[in-house]
C-alpha positions as CSV (number, residue, x, y, z in Angstrom):
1,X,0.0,0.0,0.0
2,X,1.5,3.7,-1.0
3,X,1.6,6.1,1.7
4,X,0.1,9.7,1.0
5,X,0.6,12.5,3.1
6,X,-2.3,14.1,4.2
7,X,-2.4,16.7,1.6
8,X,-2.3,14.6,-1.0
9,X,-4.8,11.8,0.0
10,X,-6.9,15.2,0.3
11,X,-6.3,16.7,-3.1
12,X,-6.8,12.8,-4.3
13,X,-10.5,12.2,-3.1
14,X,-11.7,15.9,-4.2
15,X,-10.3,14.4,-7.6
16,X,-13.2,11.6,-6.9
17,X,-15.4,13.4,-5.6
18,X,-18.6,15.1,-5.9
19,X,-18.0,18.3,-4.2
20,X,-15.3,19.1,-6.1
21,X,-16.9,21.8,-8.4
22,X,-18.5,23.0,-4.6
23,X,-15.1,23.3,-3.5
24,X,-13.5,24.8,-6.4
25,X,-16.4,27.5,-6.1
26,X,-15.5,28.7,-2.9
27,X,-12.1,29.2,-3.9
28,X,-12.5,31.2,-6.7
29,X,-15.3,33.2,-4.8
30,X,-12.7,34.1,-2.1
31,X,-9.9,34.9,-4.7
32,X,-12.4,36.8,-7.0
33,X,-11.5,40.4,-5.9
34,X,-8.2,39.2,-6.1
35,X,-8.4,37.8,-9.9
36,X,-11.4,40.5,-11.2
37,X,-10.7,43.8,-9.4
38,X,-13.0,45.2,-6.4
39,X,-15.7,46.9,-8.8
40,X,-16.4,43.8,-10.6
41,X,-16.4,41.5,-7.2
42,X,-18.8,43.7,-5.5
43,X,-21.5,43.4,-8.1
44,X,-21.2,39.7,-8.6
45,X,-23.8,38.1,-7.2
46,X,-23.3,34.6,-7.4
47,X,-20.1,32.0,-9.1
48,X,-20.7,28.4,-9.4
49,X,-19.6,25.5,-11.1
50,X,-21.3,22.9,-13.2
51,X,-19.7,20.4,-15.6
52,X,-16.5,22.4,-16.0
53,X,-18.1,25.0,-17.1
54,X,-18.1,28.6,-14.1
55,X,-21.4,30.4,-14.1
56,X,-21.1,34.2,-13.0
57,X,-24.1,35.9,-12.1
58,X,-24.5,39.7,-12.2
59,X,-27.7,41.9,-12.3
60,X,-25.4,45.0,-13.7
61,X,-26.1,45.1,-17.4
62,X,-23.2,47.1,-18.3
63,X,-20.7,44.3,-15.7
64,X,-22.5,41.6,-17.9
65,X,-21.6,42.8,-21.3
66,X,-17.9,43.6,-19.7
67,X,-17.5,39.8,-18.1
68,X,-19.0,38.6,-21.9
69,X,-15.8,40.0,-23.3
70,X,-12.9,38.9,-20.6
71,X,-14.6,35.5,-20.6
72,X,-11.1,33.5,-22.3
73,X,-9.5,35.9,-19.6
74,X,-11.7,34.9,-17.3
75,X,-11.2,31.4,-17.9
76,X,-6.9,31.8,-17.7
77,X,-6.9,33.5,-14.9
78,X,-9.4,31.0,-12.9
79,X,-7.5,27.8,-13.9
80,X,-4.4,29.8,-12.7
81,X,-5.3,30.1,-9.6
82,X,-6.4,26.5,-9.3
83,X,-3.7,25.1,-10.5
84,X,-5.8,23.5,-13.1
85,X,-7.3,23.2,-16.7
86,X,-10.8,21.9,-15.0
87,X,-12.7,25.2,-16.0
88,X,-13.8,24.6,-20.2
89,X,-16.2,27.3,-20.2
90,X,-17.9,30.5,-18.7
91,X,-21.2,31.8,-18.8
92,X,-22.3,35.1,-17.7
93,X,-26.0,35.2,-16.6
């Protein structure tokens, strides 16, 4: 039997598992002001994540049409910050 450390045994069952995309949420949620810039994290409303693909919700029309055209950006700098290529798609709502 392999031995993991703790870290990695963790990082392997999120791998496996369901709440992943839950997970990975939260994360980019906390690092959104970071990643986006305050103006466009204070008028997000919601960021989840279904099938690979990040859903950013936003009730400011002019924020929407703004996130429609960073959304490759958006995309980079996400899976940058996760260490990852799990995010395929956005979709601004």
């Amino acid at each position: 039997m392999a031995q993991y450390s703790l870290g990695e045994a963790i990082q392997q069952f999120l791998r496996q598992s369901r709440m992943k995309s839950d997970i990975q949420a939260l994360q980019i949620e906390e690092l959104w002001e970071k990643l986006m810039g305050k103006t466009i994290a204070r008028y997000t409303d919601s960021i989840k994540i279904a099938n690979r693909t990040l859903f950013i919700t936003t009730n400011v029309a002019p924020l929407k049409q703004e996130l429609l055209y960073q959304k490759e950006k958006i995309k980079l700098r996400v899976n940058e910050a996760l260490g990852t290529n799990d995010i395929q798609e956005v979709v601004i709502q």
